[in-house]
C-alpha positions in Angstrom: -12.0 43.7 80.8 -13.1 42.1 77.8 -12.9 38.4 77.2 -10.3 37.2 74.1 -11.9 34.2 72.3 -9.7 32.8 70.1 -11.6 31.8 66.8 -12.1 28.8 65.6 -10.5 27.1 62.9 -13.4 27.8 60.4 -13.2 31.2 61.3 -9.7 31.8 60.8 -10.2 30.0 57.1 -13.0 32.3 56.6 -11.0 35.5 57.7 -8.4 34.3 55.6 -10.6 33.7 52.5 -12.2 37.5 52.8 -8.6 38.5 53.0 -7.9 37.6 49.5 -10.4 40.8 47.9 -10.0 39.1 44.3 -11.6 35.4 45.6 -13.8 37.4 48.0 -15.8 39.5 45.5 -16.0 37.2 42.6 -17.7 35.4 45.4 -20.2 38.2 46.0 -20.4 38.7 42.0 -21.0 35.2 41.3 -23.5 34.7 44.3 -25.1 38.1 42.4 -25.3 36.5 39.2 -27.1 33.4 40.3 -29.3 35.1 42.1 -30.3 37.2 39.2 -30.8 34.0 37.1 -33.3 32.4 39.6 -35.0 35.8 39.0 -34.7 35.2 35.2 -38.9 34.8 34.9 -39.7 38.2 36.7 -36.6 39.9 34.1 -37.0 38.3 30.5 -40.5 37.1 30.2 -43.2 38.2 27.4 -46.0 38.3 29.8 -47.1 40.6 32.0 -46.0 40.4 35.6 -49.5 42.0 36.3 -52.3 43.4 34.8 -55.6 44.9 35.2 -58.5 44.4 32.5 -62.1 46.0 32.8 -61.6 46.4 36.7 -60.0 42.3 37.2 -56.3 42.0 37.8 -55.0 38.9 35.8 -51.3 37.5 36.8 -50.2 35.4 33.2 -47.2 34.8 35.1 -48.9 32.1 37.1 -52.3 31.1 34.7 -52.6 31.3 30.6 -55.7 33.4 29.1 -57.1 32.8 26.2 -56.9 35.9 23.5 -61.0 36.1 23.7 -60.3 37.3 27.6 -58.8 40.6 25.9 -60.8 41.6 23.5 -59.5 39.1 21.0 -61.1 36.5 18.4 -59.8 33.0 19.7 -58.8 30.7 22.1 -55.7 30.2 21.4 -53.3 31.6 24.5 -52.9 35.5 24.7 -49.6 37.1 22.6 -48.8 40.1 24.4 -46.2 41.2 22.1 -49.3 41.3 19.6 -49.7 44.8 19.1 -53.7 44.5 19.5 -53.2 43.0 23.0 -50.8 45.5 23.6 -53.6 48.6 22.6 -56.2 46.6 24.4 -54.3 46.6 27.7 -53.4 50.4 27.4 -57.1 51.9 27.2 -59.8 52.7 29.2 -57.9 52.4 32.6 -56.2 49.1 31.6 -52.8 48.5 32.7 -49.9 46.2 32.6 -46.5 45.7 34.1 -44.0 44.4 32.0 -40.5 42.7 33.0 -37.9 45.2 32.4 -36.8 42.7 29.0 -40.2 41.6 27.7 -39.3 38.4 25.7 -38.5 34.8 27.4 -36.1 32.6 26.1 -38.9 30.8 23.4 -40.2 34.0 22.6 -40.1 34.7 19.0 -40.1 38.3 17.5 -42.5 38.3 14.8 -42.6 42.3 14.9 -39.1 42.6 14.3 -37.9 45.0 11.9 -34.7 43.1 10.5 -34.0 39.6 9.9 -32.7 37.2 11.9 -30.4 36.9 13.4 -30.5 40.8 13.9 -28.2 43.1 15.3 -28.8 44.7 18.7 -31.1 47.3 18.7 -33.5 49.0 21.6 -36.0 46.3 21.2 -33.4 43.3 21.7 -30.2 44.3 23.5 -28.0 41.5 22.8 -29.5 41.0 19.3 -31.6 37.6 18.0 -30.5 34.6 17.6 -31.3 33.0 13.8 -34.7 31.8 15.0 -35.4 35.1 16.2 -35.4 34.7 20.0 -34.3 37.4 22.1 -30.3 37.1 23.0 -30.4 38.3 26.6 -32.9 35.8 27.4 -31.5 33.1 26.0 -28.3 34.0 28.2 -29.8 34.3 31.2 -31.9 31.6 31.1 -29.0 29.4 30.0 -26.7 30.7 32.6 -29.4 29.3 34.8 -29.2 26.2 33.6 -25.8 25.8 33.5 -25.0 27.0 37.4 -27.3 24.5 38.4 -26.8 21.8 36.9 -23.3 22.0 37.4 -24.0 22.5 41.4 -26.1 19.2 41.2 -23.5 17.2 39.3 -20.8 18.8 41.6 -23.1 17.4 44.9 -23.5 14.2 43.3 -19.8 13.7 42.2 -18.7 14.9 45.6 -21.2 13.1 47.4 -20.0 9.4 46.0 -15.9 10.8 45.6 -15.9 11.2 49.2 -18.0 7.9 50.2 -15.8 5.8 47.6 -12.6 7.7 49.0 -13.1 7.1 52.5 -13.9 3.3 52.3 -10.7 3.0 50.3 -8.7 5.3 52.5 -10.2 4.3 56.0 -10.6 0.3 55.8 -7.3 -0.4 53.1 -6.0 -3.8 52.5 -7.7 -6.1 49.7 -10.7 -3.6 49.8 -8.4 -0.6 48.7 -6.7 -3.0 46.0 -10.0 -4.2 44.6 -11.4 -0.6 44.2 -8.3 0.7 42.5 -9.1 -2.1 40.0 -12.7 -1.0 39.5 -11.4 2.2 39.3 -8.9 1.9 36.7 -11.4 -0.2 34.7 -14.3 1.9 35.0 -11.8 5.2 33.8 -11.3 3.5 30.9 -14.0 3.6 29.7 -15.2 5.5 26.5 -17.5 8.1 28.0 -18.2 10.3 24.9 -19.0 7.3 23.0 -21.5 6.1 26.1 -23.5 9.5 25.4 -23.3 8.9 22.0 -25.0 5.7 22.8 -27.5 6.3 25.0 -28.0 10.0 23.4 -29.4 7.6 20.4 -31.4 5.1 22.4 -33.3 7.2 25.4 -34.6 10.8 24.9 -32.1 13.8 25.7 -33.3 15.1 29.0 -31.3 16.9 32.2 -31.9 13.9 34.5 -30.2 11.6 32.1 -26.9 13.5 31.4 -26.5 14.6 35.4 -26.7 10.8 35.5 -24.4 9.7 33.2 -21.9 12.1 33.8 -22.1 11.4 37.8 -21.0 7.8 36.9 -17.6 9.3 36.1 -17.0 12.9 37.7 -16.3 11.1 41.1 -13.2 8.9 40.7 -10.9 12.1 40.3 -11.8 13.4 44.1 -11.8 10.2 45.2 -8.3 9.6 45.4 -7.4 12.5 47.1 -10.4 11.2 49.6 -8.5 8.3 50.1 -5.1 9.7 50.2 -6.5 11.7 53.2 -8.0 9.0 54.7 -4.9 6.6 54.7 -2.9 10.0 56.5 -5.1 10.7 58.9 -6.2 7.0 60.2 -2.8 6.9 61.3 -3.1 9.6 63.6 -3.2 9.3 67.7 -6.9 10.5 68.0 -7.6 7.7 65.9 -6.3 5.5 67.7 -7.3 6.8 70.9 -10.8 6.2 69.3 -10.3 2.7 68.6 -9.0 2.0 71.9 -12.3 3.1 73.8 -14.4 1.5 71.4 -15.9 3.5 69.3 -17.1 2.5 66.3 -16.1 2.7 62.2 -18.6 4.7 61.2 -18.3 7.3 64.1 -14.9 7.2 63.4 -15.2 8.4 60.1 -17.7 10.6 60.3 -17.1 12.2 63.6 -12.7 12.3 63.6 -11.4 11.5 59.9 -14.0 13.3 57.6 -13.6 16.6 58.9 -9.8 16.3 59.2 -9.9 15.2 55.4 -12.5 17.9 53.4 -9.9 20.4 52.8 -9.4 18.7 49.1 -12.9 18.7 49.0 -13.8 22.0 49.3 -10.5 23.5 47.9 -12.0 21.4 44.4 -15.6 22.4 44.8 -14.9 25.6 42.6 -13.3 24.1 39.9 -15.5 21.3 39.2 -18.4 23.3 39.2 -16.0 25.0 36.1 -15.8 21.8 34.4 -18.8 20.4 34.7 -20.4 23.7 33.4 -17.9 23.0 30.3 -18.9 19.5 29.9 -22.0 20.5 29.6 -21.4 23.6 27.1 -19.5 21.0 24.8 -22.1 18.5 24.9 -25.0 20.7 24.0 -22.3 22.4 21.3 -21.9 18.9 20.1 -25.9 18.2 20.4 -25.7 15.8 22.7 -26.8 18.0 26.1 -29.8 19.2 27.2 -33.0 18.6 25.3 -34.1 20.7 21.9 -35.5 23.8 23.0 -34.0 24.6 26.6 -31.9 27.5 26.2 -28.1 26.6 26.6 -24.7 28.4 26.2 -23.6 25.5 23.9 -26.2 25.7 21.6 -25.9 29.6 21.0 -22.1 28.8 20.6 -23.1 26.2 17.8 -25.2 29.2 16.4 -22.1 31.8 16.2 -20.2 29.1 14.4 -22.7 29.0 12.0 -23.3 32.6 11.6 -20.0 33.9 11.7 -21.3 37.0 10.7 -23.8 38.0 13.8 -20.9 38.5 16.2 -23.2 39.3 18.5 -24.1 35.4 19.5 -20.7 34.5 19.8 -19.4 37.5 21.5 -21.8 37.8 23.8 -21.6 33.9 24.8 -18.4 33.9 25.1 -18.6 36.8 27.3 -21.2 34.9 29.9 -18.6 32.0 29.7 -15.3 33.8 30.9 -16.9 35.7 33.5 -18.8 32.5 34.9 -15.4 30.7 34.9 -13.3 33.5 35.7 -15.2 34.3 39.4 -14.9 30.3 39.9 -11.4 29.9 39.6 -11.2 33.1 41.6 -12.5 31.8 44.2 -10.6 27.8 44.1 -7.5 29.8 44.6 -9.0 31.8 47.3 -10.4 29.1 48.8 -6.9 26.4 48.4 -4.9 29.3 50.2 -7.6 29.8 52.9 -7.2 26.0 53.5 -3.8 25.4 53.2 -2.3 25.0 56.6 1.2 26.1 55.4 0.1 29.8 54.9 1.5 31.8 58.3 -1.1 33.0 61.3 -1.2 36.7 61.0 
């Protein structure tokens, strides 16, 4: 006879979650997606992921050559879009393997046949954008970007939510007063006109803005943290706890936290969404990432001002739904997975 184990609670949330085939498979699309995008240098790159020159194999993927290594006249590094390069490595049993889309997100087209920003076409997909850099690139790599640093501004913001949260929640009293203070001060605070600010005084980089926008994404998940907390320290296991001794801090993390996540993770979703529009808006604004690193907002800003190259905005906009489409997918997947009101079956 076969033993019954009854699963766990996890794995009735899980079998719960898989349940609901829309959340489920914009998981498995979006987990696709990023995936492809940490792939983005082996995809869209304009050197060769290997080649072999006068019986040597060269990988430009990893190491710059000069021109001269290839049969050219300087020193400069090697343009393998340059149709010379491109004869040199095609003769005399020379080869190369290309990525499937041969242009990076820098690349410029100088062998185009239209102006930019051009049309798609068999040598550029998506199109150009008006500085002549491949489209599908410049999505890819900029869906890249996005994905992760929303996921690190997501950690962070969750990461001091949930600390703030549980001192509030757990200890209450004058220490839960004088943070709702703080917190009420601190949220009124002008935070466009702080990036403004220090946009003008320290260089634009990643770092900074992941920094400056944790130092307000918390305070939101924070409250439901504490709301959590101040529920559940009330509860008999908590008190059983207290009675043999233990301490706070195994108290909180061993019996409250994982009694109180299920806000945590039910939001995880959609504030990856936000903070992936925060920082479209910024870099549509000019005051996100630094000039030069590919970005969703940025090609926005460049449909606005070419209205007539659909192309940039259609195709932005596109990579935009989708991304935000799968991740609200899954938040409702995930908040009925976790809601303890939804009936056993």
């Amino acid at each position: 006879m076969s033993d019954l184990i009854s699963p766990s609670p996890r794995q009735r949330a899980w079998q719960r979650f898989k349940r609901n085939r829309l959340g489920y498979w914009s998981l498995v699309a979006f987990c696709i997606l990023v995936a492809t995008s940490l792939l983005a240098e082996v995809l869209c790159n304009d050197k060769p992921l290997v080649l072999r020159y006068q019986g040597q194999t060269y990988f430009p993927l990893v190491k710059d050559y000069s021109e001269k290594t290839f049969g050219g006249d300087f020193d400069s590094p090697t343009d393998y879009l340059d149709p010379f390069i491109r004869a040199q490595l095609a003769r005399d049993g020379n080869w190369a393997i290309y990525p499937l889309n041969p242009y990076g997100p820098k690349t410029l087209n100088y062998f185009a046949k239209f102006p930019n920003p051009s049309a798609p076409s068999r040598d550029n997909l998506l199109g150009t954008d008006d500085r002549g850099r491949d489209l599908l690139a410049q999505l890819l790599y900029g869906f890249r970007v996005s994905v992760l640093f929303a996921l690190a501004l997501t950690a962070v913001g969750t990461l001091l939510g949930v600390l703030t949260g549980a001192v509030q929640g757990f200890f209450g009293g004058k220490i839960d007063l004088a943070f709702q203070r703080f917190i009420e001060i601190w949220g009124s605070m002008p935070e466009l006109y702080l990036l403004i600010i220090f946009s003008a005084i320290f260089a634009p980089s990643i770092s900074l803005l992941l920094v400056l926008l944790s130092l307000f994404g918390w305070m939101g998940l924070s409250d439901y943290v504490r709301a959590e907390f101040l529920r559940n320290r009330q509860m008999d296991y908590v008190k059983a706890a207290r009675a043999l001794g233990v301490g706070n801090a195994q108290i909180i993390w061993r019996h409250i936290l994982p009694n109180s996540l299920t806000p945590v993770v039910t939001f995880l979703p959609f504030r990856m969404s936000a903070a992936i529009l925060a920082l479209t808006s910024l870099d549509f604004l000019g005051l996100g990432v630094p000039p030069g690193t590919p970005s969703l907002g940025e090609l926005l800003g460049q449909g606005k001002n070419n209205i007539d190259a659909w192309w940039i905005s259609l195709s932005t906009f596109a990579v935009l739904a989708v991304t935000l489409l799968l991740l609200t997918f899954m938040g409702d997947a995930l908040r009925d997975a976790l809601d303890p009101r939804k009936v056993q079956v």
